[in-house]
Structures are given as C-alpha cells and as structure tokens.
C-alpha positions as CSV (number, residue, x, y, z in Angstrom):
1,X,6.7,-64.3,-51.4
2,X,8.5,-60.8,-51.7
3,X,11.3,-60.0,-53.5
4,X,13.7,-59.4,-50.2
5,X,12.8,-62.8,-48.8
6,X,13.9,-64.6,-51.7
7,X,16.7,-62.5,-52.1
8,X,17.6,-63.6,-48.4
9,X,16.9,-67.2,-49.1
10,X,18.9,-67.2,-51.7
11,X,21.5,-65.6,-50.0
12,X,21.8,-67.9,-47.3
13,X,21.6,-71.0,-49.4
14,X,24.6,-69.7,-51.6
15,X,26.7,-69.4,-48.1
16,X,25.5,-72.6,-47.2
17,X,27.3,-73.8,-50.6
18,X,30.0,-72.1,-50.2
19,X,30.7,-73.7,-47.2
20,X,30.3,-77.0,-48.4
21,X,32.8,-76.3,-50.8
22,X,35.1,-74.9,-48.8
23,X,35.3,-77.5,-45.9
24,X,35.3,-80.4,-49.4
25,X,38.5,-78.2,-50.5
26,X,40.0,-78.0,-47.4
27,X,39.6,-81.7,-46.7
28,X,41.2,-82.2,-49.6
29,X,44.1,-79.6,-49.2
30,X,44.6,-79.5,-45.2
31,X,43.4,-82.9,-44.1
32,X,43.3,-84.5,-40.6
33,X,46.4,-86.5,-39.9
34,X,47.6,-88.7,-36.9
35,X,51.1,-89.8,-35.8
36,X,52.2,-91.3,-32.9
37,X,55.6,-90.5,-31.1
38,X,57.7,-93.1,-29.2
39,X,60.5,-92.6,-26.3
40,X,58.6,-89.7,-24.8
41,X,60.1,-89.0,-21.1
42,X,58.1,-89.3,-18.2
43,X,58.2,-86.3,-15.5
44,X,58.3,-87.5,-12.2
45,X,56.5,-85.4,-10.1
46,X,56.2,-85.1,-6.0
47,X,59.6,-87.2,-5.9
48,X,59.7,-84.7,-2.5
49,X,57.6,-86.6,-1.0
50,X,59.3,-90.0,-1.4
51,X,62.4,-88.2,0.3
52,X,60.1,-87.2,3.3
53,X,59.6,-91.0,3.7
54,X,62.7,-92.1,3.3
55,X,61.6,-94.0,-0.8
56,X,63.7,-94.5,-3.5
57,X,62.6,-95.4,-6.9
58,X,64.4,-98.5,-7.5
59,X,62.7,-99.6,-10.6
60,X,62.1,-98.1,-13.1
61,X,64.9,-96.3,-13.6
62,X,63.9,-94.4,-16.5
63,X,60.6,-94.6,-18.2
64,X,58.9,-93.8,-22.1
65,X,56.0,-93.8,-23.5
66,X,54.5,-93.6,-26.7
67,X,52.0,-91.0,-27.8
68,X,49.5,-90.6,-30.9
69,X,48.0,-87.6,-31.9
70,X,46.0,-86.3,-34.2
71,X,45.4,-82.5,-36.5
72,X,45.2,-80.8,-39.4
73,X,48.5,-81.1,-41.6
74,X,49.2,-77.4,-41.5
75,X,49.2,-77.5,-37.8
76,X,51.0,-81.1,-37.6
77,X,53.7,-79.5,-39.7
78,X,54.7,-77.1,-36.8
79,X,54.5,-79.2,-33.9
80,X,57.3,-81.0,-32.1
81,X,57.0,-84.3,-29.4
82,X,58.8,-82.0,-26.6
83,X,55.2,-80.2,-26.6
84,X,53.9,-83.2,-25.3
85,X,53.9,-83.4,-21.5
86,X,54.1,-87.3,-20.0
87,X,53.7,-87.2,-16.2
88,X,53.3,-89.5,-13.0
89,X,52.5,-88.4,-9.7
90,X,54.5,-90.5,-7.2
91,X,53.1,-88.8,-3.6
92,X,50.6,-91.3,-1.7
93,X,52.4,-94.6,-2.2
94,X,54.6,-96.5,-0.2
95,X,57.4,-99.4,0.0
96,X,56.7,-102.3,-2.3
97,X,55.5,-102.6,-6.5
98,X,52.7,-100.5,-7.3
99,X,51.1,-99.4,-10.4
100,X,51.2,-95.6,-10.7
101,X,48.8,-93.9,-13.6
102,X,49.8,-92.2,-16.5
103,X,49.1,-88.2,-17.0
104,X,49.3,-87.3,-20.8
105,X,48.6,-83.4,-22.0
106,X,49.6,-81.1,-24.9
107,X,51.3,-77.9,-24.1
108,X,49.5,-75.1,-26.8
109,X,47.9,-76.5,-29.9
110,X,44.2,-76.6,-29.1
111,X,43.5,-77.6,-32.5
112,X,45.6,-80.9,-32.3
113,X,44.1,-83.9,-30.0
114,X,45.5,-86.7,-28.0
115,X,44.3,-89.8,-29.2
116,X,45.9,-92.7,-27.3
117,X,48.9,-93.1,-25.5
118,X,50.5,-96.0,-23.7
119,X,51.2,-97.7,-21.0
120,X,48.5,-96.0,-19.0
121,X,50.2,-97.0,-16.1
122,X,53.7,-98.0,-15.0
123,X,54.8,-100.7,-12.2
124,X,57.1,-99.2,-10.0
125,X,58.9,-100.1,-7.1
126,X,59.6,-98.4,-4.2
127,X,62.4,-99.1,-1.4
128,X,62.8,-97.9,2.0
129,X,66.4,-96.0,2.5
130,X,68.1,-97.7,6.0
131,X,70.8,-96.9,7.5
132,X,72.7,-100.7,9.7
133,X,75.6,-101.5,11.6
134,X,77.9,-104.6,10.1
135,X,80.8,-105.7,11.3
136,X,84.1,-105.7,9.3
137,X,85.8,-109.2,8.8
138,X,89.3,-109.1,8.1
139,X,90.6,-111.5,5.6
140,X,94.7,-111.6,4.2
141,X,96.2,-112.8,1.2
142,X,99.7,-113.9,0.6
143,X,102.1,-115.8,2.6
144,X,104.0,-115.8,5.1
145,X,108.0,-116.8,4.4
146,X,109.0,-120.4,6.6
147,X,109.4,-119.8,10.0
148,X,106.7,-117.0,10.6
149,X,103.0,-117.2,11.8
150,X,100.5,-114.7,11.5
151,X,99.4,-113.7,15.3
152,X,96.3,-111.3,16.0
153,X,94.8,-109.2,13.8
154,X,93.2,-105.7,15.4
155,X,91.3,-103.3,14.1
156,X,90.3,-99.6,16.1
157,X,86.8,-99.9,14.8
158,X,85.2,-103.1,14.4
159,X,81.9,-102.5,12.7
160,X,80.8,-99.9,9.9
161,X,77.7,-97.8,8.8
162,X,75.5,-99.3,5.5
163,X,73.1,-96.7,4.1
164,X,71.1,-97.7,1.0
165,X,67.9,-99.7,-0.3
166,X,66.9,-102.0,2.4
167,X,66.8,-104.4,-0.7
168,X,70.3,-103.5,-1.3
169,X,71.9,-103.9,2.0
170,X,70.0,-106.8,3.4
171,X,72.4,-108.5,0.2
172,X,75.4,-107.5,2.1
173,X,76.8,-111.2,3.6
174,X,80.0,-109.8,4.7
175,X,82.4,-106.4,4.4
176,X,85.7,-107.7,4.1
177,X,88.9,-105.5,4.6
178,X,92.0,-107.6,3.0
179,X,95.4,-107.4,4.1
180,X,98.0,-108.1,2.6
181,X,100.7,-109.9,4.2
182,X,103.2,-111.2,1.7
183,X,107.1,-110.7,3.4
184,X,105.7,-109.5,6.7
185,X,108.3,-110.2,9.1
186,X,107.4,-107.7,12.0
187,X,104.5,-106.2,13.4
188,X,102.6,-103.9,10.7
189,X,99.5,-101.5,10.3
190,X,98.0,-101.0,7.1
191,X,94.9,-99.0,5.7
192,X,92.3,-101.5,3.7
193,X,89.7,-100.5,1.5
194,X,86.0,-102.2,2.7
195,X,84.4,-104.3,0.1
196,X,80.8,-105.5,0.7
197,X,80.2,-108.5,-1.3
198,X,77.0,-110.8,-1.2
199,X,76.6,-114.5,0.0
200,X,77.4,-115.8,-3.7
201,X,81.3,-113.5,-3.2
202,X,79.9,-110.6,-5.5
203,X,80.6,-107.3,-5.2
204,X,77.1,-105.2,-4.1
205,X,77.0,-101.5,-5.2
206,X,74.6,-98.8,-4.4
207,X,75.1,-99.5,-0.7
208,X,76.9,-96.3,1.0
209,X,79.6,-97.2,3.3
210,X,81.4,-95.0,6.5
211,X,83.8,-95.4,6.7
212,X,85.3,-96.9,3.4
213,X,88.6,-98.1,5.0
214,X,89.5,-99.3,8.3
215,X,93.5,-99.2,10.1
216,X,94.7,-102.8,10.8
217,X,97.4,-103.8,12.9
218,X,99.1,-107.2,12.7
219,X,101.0,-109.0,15.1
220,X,103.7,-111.4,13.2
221,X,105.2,-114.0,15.2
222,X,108.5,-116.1,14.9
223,X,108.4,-119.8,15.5
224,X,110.7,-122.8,16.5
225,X,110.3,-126.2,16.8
226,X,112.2,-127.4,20.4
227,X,112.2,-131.0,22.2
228,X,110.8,-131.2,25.6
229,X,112.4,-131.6,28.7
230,X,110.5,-133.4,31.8
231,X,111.3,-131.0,34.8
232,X,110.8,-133.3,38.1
233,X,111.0,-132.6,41.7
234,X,111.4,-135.1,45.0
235,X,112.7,-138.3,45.1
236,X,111.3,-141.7,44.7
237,X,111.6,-143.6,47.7
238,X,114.8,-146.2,47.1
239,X,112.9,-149.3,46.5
240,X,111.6,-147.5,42.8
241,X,112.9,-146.5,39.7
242,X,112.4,-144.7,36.9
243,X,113.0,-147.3,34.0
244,X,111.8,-145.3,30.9
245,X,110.2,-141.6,30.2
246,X,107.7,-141.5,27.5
247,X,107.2,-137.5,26.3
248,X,104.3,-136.9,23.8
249,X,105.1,-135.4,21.4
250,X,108.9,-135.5,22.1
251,X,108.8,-132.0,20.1
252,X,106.4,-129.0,20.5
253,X,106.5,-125.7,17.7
254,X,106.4,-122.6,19.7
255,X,105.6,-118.5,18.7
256,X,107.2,-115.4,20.0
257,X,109.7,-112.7,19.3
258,X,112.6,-113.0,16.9
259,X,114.6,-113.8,20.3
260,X,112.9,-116.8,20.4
261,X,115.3,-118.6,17.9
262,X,117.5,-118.3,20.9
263,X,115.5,-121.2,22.5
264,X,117.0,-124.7,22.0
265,X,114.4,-126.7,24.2
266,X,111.7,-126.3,27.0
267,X,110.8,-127.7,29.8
268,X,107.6,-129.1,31.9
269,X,106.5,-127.6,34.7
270,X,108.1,-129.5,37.6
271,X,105.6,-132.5,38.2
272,X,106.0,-134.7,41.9
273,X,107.7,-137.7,40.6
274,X,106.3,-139.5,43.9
275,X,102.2,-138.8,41.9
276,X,103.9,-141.0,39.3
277,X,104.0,-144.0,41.2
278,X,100.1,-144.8,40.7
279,X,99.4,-142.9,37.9
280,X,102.3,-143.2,35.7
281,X,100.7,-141.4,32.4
282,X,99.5,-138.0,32.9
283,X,99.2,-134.7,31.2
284,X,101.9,-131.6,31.8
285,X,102.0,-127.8,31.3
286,X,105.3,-126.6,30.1
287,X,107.1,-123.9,32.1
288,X,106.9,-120.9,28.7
289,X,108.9,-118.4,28.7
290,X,107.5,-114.9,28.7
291,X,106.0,-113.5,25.4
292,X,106.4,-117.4,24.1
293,X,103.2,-119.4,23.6
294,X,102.3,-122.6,22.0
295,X,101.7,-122.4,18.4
296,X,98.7,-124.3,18.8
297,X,97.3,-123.6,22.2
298,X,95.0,-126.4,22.2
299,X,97.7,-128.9,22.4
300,X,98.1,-131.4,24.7
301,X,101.5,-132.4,25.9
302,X,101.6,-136.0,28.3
303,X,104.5,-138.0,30.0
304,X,104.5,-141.8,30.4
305,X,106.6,-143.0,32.8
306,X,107.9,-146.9,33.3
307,X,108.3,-146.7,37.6
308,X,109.2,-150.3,38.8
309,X,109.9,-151.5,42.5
310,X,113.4,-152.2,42.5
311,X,115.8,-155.0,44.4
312,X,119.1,-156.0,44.8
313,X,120.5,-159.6,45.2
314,X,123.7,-161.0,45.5
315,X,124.9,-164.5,43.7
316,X,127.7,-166.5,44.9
317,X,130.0,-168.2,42.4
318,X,133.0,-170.6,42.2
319,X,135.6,-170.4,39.7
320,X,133.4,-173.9,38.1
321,X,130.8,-171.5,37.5
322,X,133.0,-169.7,35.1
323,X,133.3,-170.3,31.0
324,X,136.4,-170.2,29.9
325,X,137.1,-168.7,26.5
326,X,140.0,-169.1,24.0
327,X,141.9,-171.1,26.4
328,X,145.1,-172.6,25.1
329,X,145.1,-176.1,25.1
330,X,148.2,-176.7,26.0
331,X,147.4,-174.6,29.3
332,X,145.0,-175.1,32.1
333,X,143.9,-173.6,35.2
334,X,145.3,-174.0,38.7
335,X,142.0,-174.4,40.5
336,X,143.8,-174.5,44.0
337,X,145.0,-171.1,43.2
338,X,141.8,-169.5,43.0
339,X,139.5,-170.6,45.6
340,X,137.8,-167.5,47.0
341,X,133.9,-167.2,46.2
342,X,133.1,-164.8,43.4
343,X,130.0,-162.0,44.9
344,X,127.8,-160.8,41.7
345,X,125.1,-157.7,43.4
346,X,122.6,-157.8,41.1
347,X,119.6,-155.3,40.7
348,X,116.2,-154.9,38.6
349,X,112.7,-155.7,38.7
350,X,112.2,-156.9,41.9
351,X,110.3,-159.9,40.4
352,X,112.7,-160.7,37.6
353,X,115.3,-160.7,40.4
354,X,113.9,-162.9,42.8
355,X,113.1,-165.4,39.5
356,X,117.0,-165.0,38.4
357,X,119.3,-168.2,38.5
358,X,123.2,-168.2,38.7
359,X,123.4,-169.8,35.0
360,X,121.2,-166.6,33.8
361,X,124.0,-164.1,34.1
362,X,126.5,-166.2,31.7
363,X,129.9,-165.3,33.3
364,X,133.1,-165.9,31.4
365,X,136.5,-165.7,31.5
366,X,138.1,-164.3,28.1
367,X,141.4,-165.9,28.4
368,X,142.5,-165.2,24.3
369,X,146.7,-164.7,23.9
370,X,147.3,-165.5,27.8
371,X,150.8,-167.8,28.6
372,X,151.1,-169.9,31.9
373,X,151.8,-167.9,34.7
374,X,149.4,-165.4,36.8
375,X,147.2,-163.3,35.4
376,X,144.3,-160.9,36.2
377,X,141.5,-161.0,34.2
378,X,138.1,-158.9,33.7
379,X,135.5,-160.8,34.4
380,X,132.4,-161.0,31.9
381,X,128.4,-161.5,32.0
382,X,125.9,-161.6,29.7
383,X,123.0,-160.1,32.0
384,X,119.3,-160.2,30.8
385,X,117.1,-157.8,29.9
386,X,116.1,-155.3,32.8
387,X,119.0,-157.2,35.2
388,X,121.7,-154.8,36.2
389,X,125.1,-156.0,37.6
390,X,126.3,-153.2,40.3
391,X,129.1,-154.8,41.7
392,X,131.9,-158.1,40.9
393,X,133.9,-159.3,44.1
394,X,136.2,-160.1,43.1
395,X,137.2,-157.7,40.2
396,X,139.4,-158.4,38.1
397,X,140.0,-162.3,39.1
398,X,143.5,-163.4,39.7
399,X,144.5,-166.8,37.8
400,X,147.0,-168.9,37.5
401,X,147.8,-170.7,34.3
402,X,150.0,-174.2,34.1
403,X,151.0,-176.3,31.3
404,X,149.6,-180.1,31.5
C-alpha cells in the first residue's frame, strides 16, 4: 500500500471519529426534547361556505387541542405554541352531528417535529338558519279595581318574524306580549316588549325577533248588576190570569260605558203573553241598550209563568151565616132588622171555585166596643189560598143591637 492511500485512510477514519464524538457530545449538550401544549385554538376554515347554506355551528362553540412536539433543546428554547397551526375544514358537510378531521402543522422550524396531537377529530353540529311566522298572544297582569271588566284586546299586527337555529325556534311554544293593566279605567294603548318562552315558561335566546314589541289597545268596560223586568204585549183572553212570574236569574251583570251606571234595571224583549198559555216556561232576550252587552254572553235568561183559567162565583148569605165576635153579652142582635141576603163574588182557580163551600170563606162580624143601637159594620172573611173576594153586597152591614 502507498504512502498516500494510507494517509487517506487514515484521514477519513479520523473524520469518521470525530464525528462520533461530536454527535456523543452533542447528544449530551443539545439533546432531543418533547413537550406537548394544551388549549391550542382551532382555526375554522371555509365558515363561507356554511353561510352560503344557510349552517351555523351550534356546538362546539369553541374548540382546543393539545399538541406534542419534539427537537433539539436549543431550538425548543426559541419556539412558542402560537407557531403551531390547529385547523378544521368545515365546507362539504351539512345539517346534523358530524365528525370533522383535525389539520395539525408547524409554521417555520423544520428541525422540530409533530409527534401526536389530539382529538383527531371533533363532533360538531350543524343547524339550518330559518326564518317562521308565530303569532303573538297577549297576556295581562294586574287587576282590575271592582266594577270594571277587561273587554277586547287588539293588536295592529298579529304575528311576528323568528329567525334563528331551526333547533332554537322550533322551542318557541309561545311569544307573549304582557300588558299591564293595574288601575285601567278607560280605554288604553300601550307598547309591550315580545318574549318567546318555551313549553316549560322559559325564556329562549338566540332566536331573532321583528318586531320586538307590538302596539296594544285595550277596551275597559264598566259593569252593573240590574233586576230584570218582563216586558209583555196582548192581552190574555178574560177567562186567564197571570197568577205568578218566575224571572231566572231575577238579576243579570251587564258591560258598557261609564254611562251605564245610569241604568237601574232592564227589560225583556216584549214576549206574546197569549204563547204563554201552553208553554208557560220559556227563554227571553233582553231589549240592551246600545253599546251595553251581557257580561257573560252565553247566558241564558228564562221566565216561568203561573197562567190559570179563571172564574167568578157568587155566594149567598144570611145574617146566621155570620160569626159574631166580641159581642157584649148583655146585647144581642135584632135579626128582624137585618133580613136582606148578603152577595159574596168570589174569583180564583176555576176549579178551586167551583169546589168552594159558603163555610170556606169564614165571614164575621167584629162587633168589639159596640152599645145597643144601629150600627154599620165591615164585614170580614178569611178567604183561602188562591180565592179572591171582588165584591160584599151588602158593604158595610147595617145592625141593630138590643139589650135582652
């Protein structure tokens, strides 16, 4: 072998050493070191293309990850987590949960590796933005003071716009504008704010609304509480009569202007008091006055009516027929003096008067504090029920009083 090949050999195996040495050095000096770093944002990307479809990212509403990398210390000494670069593409998907991949790379610093990251992926889920139409209901608080009643509530738009997460706005149960109507005494519009609350009464946000507030007008009423009056018209042919008048209720509780405290009764509309005659109950409208209605318009008002055939009779009496009350006994009565017939017209029932006997009227004579000589004196009767006496011939009764 020549001199200048082992002078080469020897040359390269002295590199070769000093290599060795310098990568055992370093390794010792400037090792490798790892580290992983936690709550790293993830870049959405593409979001455009969700707003093209009408998507919204309902969860998650933020998302981190954690990284670990790896380098030599010198290097890991000069690098900082915001070099890392956490990204998701969000374009291609579509409403519901799907699992959307993870995109981890290092911005500069070739020299330092990524060696694990995670998740890998992230569940997200997407929503479809709609836009409904829901109606407003309008709901008070408060009270009334005695004597008032609320009457109909208006509004000049009866429905609204929702705009949000179909998930969102398919909670919306109701949108409720409250009024307040504490002390209302007249006729008042007021502007109420629209809440939209769920079908459990909770409040549901994210959900746009337009409008926010709707104008509502409320009618406030006055009420009384009057009798009823039956309002009749004809005449019952003379053999009836009217005996008793049943009105139910006796009282009805009306609404209107303040004027109507003005109204001290009402009456029926005028019912044919001959259709009574075979159907003596029946039901009746009442004659309102304008701008006055029935506080509850589904009540019923009805009239019962007691229409009997009437007759009259006459009864003939003597003066034997007669009690005599407190009469002295030292006086008595000159019978020859008082000999004319006594006429009693009776009238009623036209069967209890055809059943009536002379002894059922109970006539007497009240003769208390009278002296002998001529007197005339009232004639009495104790008639029975449903027996009216129209008529005494003669009245008052002459008599003539004589000692023993």
């Amino acid at each position: 072998m020549s001199k200048e090949k082992n002078d080469l050999t020897l040359k390269i195996f002295a590199f070769t050493i000093a290599i060795v040495l310098w990568g055992y050095v370093m390794s010792i000096e400037n090792p490798d070191i790892s580290k992983e770093y936690r709550n790293i944002t993830l870049t959405l990307n593409n979001t455009d293309e969700l707003d093209r479809q009408n998507l919204i990212v309902m969860e998650p509403k933020e998302v981190t990850i954690s990284v670990k990398v790896t380098g030599r210390k010198s290097d890991m000494a000069n690098f900082s987590p915001d070099l890392i670069k956490a990204q998701a593409d969000l374009s291609g998907y579509g409403e519901g949960k799907k699992k959307v991949p993870v995109n981890v790379s290092l911005n500069q610093f070739n020299n330092i590796k990524i060696v694990n990251y995670e998740p890998k992926e992230i569940l997200f889920t997407f929503d479809k933005l709609i836009t409904r139409e829901k109606a407003v209901t309008i709901k008070t608080s408060g009270e009334l003071e005695s004597g008032y009643v609320l009457g109909d509530i208006t509004t000049k738009s009866g429905s609204i716009l929702l705009k949000g997460p179909r998930t969102w706005v398919n909670q919306v149960s109701e949108a409720v504008a409250v009024v307040d109507i504490t002390g209302m005494k007249d006729d008042n519009s007021k502007t109420a704010v629209i809440q939209l609350i769920d079908d459990q009464g909770n409040d549901v946000r994210g959900v746009e609304k337009e409008p926010n507030t709707v104008d509502v007008d409320t009618s406030i009423f006055r009420t009384v509480n009057v009798p009823i009056e039956l309002k009749t018209e004809n005449q019952l042919p003379d053999q009836y009569e009217i005996t008793n008048i049943t009105i139910n209720p006796r009282t009805v509780t009306l609404k209107g202007d303040k004027n109507i405290v003005n109204l001290r009764s009402i009456q029926t509309k005028a019912i044919d008091i001959n259709s009574l005659i075979e159907n003596t109950t029946q039901t009746v409208e009442l004659e309102l006055p304008p701008n006055v209605s029935l506080l509850n318009p589904n009540e019923k008002i009805t009239i019962s009516l007691n229409i009997e055939e009437i007759s009259t009779r006459v009864l003939e009496y003597t003066l034997e027929d007669i009690d005599m009350l407190n009469l002295d006994t030292d006086l008595i009565i000159d019978k020859e003096h008082s000999q004319e017939p006594i006429y009693l017209t009776v009238k009623g029932n036209s069967e209890v008067v055809e059943k009536l006997n002379k002894e059922d009227l109970g006539l007497y004579l009240d003769l208390l504090n009278l002296n002998e000589g001529i007197h005339e004196v009232l004639l009495g009767f104790n008639a029975p029920a449903g027996i009216t006496v129209k008529e005494i011939t003669p009245q008052p009764m002459e008599l003539k009083l004589t000692k023993h």
